[in-house]
C-alpha positions in Angstrom: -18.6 -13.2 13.4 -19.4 -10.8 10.7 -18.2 -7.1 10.3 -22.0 -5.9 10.7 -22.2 -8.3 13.7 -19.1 -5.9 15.1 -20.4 -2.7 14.4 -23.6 -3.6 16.2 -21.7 -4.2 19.1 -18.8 -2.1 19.4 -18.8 1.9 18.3 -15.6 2.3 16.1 -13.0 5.3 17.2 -13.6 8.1 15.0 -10.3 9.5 13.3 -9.3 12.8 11.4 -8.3 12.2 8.1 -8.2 14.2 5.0 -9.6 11.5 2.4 -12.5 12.4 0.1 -14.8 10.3 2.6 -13.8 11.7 5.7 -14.4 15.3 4.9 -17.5 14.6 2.5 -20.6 15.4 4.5 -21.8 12.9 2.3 -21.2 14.7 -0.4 -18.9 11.7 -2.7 -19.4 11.7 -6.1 -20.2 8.3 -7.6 -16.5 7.5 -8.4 -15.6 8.5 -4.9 -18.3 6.1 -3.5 -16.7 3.3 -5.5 -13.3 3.4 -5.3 -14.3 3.8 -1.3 -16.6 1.0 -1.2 -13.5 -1.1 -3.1 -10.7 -0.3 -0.9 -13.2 -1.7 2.0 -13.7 -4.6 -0.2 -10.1 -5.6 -0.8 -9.5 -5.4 3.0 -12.5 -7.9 3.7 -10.7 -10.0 1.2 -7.3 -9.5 2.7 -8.3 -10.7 6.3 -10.4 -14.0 4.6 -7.7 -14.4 3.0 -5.5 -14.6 6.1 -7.9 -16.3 7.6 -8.4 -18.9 5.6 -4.9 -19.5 4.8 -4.1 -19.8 8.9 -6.7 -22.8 8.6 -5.2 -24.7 5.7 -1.8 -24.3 7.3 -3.0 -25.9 10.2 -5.2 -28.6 8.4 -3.0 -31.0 7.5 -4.2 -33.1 4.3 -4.6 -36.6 4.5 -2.7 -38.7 2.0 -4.4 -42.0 0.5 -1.8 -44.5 2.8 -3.1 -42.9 5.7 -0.5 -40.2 6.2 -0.6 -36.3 6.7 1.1 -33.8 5.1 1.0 -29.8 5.2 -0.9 -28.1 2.9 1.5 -25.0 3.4 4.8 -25.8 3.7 7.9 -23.6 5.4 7.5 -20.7 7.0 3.7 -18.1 6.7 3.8 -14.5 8.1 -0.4 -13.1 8.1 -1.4 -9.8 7.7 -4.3 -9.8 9.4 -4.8 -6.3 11.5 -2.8 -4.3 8.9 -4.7 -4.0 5.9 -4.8 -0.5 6.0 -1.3 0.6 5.1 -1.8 -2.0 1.7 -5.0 -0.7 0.3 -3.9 2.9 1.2 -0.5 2.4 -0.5 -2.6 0.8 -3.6 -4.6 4.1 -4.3 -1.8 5.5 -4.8 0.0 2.7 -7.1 1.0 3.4 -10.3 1.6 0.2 -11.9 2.9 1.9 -15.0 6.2 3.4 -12.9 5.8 2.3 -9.9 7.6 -0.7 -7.8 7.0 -2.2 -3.9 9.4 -4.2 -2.6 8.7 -6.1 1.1 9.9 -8.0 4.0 8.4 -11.6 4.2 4.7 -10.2 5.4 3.8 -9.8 1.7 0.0 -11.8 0.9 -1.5 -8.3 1.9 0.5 -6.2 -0.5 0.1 -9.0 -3.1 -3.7 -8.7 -3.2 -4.1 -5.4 -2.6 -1.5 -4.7 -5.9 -4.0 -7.2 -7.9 -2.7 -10.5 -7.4 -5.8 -12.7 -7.6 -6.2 -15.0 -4.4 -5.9 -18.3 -6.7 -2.6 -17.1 -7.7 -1.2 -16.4 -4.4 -3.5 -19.2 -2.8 -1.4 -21.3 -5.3 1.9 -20.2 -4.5 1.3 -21.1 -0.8 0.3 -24.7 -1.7 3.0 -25.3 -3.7 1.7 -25.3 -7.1 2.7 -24.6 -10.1 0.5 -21.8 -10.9 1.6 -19.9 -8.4 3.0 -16.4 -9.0 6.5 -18.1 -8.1 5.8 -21.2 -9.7 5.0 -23.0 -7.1 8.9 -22.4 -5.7 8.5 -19.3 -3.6 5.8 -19.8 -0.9 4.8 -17.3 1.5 7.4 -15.3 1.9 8.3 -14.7 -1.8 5.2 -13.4 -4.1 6.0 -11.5 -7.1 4.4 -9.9 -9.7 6.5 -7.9 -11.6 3.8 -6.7 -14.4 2.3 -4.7 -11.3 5.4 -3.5 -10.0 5.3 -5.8 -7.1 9.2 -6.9 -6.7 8.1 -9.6 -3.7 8.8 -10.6 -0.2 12.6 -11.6 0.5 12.8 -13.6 3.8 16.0 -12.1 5.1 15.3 -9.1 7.8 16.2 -6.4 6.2 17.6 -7.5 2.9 15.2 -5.3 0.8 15.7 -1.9 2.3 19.0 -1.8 -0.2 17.3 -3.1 -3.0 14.5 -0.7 -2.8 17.3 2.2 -3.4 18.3 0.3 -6.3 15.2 0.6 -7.9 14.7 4.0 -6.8 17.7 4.6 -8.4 16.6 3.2 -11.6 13.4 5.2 -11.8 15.8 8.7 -11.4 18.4 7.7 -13.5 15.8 6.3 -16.6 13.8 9.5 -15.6 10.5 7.8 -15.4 8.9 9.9 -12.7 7.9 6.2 -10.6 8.1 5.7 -6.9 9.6 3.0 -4.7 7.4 1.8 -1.9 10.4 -0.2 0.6 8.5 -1.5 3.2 9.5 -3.2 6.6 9.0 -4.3 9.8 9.8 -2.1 12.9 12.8 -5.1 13.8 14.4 -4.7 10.5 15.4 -0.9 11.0 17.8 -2.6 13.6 20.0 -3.9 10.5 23.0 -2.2 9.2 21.3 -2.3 5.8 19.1 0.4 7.2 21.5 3.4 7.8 23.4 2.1 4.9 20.5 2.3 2.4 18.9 5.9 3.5 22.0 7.3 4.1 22.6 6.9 0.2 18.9 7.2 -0.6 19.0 11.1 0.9 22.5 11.8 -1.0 21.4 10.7 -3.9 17.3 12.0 -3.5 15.9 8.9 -5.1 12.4 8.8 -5.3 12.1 6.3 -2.4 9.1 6.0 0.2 10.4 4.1 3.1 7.6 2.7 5.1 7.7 0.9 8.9 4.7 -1.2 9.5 5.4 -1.1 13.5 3.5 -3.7 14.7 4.8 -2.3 17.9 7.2 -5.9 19.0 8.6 -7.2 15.4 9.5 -10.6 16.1 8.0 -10.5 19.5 10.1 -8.0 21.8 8.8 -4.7 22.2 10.1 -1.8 20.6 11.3 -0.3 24.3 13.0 -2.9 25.0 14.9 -3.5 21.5 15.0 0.2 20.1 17.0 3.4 22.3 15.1 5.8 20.5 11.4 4.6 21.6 10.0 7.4 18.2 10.5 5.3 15.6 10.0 7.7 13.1 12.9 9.7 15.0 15.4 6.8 13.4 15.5 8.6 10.4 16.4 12.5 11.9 20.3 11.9 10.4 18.9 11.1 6.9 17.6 14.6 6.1 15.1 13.3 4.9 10.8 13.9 6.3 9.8 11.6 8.7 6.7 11.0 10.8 4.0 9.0 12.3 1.1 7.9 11.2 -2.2 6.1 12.4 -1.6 2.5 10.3 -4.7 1.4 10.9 -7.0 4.2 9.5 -6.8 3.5 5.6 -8.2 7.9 4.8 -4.9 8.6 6.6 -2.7 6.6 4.8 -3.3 8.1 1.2 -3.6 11.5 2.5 0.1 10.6 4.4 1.6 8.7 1.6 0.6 11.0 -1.0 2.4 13.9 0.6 5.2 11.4 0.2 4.3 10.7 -3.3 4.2 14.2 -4.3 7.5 14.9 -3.1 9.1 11.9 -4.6 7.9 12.2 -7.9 8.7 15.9 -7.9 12.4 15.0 -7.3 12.5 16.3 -3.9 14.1 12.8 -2.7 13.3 10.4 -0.4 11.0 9.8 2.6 10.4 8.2 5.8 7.1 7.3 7.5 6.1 5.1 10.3 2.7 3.5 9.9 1.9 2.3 13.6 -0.5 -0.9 13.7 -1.1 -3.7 15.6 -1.2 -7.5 13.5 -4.0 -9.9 15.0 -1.9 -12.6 14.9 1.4 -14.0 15.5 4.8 -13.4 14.3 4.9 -16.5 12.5 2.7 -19.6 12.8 4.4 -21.2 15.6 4.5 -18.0 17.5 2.6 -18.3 20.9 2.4 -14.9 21.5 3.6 -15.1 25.0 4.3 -11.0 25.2 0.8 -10.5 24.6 -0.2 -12.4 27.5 -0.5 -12.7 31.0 1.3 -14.8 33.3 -1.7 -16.0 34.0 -2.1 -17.2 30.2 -5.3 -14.4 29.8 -4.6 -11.8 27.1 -3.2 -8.3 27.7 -6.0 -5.3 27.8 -4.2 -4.2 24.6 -5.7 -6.8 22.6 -9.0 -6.1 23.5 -8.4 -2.6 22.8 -6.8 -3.1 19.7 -9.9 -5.4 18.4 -11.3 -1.5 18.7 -9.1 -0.1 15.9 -9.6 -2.4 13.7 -9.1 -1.3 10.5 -12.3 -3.1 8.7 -14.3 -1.8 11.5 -12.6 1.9 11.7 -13.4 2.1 7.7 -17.0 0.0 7.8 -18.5 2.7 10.3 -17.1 5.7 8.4 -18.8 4.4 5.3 -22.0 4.2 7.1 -21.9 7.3 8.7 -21.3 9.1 5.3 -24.1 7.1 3.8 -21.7 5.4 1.3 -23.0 1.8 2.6 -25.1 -0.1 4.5 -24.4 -3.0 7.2 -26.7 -5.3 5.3 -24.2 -4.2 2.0 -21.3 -4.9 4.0 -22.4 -8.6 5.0 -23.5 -9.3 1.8 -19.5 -8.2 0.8 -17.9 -10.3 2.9 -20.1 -13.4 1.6 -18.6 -12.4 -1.9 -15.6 -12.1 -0.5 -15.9 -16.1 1.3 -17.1 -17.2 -1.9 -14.2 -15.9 -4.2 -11.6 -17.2 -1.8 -13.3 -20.3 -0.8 -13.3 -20.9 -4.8 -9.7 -19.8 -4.9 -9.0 -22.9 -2.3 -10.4 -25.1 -4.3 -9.1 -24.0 -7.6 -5.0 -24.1 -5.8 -5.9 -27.8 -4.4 -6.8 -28.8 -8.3 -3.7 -27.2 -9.8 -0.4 -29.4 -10.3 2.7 -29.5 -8.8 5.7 -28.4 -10.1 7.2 -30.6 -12.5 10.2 -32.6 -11.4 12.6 -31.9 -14.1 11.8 -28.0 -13.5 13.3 -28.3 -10.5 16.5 -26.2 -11.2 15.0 -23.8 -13.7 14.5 -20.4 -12.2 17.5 -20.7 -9.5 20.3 -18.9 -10.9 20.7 -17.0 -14.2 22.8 -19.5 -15.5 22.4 -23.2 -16.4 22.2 -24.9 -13.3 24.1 -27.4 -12.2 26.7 -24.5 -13.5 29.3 -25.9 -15.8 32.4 -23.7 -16.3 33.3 -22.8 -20.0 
């Protein structure tokens, strides 16, 4: 079902925000109008994207002697349901100064920062064109001309690398922002008080970000976190920190560029909770069990959620400023098939990684090491 087929049959929350198309009255100038109608754009291509990579990863290939084997191998975390907090955070991207660093969850980011879907496509499937050379997979896309620093697979392990290169930027002095993204499980890890607590000391330009999916891995936040205010983790950093709506893409420049401001001014770190609600599961083998019933029916909050939608939130506000029209908005998303339906076929083409490059890129040093 299409985004226009939605908005005929469900009437989108309206939400305060501050953004140029929220308080326009119509009244967007023509660069408003397209910078608005491509942030909806790139989040129609984040959730085909998604889609169609939850499809291939569970559509086996068939091999000439019969056999099947993955088209995605290891493990695939989708973003589907929290496009919002990428595209938002991409306004605001300089790729000039700039760095993001993530958790695992990191196609979203990828695309949103410019990554083009054969590339990432690519890197799923293994291939050598990939934006990790085919060695990386889903939880590891880089792109370091665009200040993207990648996924790292270990809860946690990038909320201390993200000071590091906020670090950098104050020491070299050159006025860029860290974006540290994580999940709302990871603020759990030691690495967490460890990193802000120096972050706040040493007022490095660092924006750290929650995306609280509201269960992480798939256990509430009530039931894993004392402090149920997420944003309230932060209060012995000394550092701002606060809530906001994850899922409405106005609010999250108008929140993150507070954030922004301050960092780039030298006023130090900060600390925001973007509350959202992923469509799918943790993982792929996730069954979702806390979403459910015992019954096996879905919770009301799903339904509800479907509500919130990001793509629908930002499609009706569009309309209702005059920016676009439902019949633009399908015609978008076939675009959108299109480019990543060619992007599947392009990754599927592309050649494996070469056998005897299977060391390079491992360590720094020659691999297998030999001792001088």
């Amino acid at each position: 079902m299409t985004v226009a087929d939605e908005l005929e049959k469900r009437s989108a929350v309206k939400k305060a925000a501050t953004s140029p198309v929220s308080g326009s009255n119509g009244q967007l100038s023509s660069a408003e109008r397209e910078s608005a109608i491509s942030r909806l754009r790139m989040m129609l291509l984040i959730r085909r994207f998604e889609e169609r990579t939850f499809y291939e990863y569970t559509s086996p290939r068939t091999l000439p002697d019969g056999t099947r084997e993955m088209k995605i191998g290891g493990f695939c975390h989708l973003y589907s349901g929290q496009e919002a907090i990428a595209v938002g955070c991409a306004a605001l991207f300089d790729k000039s100064r700039d760095y993001l660093i993530n958790g695992y969850r990191c196609h979203g980011h990828s695309l949103a920062l410019g990554m083009s879907p054969h590339t990432a496509m690519a890197e799923l499937f293994g291939r050598a064109t990939g934006c990790s050379k085919g060695k990386g997979g889903s939880m590891h896309l880089f792109e370091v001309s665009a200040g993207n620093l990648g996924g790292h697979g270990i809860v946690g392990a990038q909320i201390p690398l993200g000071l590091g290169t906020a670090f950098a930027q104050k020491y070299k002095k050159t006025g860029g922002v860290t974006f540290c993204y994580m999940g709302d499980g990871a603020i759990n890890q030691g690495t967490f008080n460890e990193a802000l607590n120096l972050a706040s000391l040493y007022k490095v330009p660092c924006i750290y970000v929650v995306e609280n999916n509201g269960v992480a891995m798939g256990t509430q936040v009530e039931r894993a976190s004392a402090e149920k205010d997420l944003a309230e983790r932060a209060c012995g950093y000394a550092m701002p920190h606060w809530n906001i709506d994850g899922n409405d893409v106005d609010t999250v420049i108008a929140e993150f560029g507070k954030a922004v401001d301050r960092a780039r001014s030298g006023g130090g770190p900060s600390f925001i909770v973007a509350n959202t609600y992923r469509f799918r599961g943790h993982s792929m083998s996730d069954p979702m069990k806390y979403r459910k019933m015992t019954d096996g029916k879905w919770r009301p909050e799903v339904e509800e959620a479907k509500k919130h939608d990001p793509i629908l939130l930002y499609s009706n506000r569009l309309m209702q400023a005059g920016v676009i029209s439902a019949q633009q908005i399908e015609a978008m998303e076939a675009k959108v098939n299109e480019e990543v339906e060619a992007a599947i076929r392009e990754a599927e083409a592309d050649p494996n990684p070469a056998l005897e490059d299977r060391f390079n890129d491992v360590l720094a040093e020659t691999y297998p090491y030999q001792p001088k």
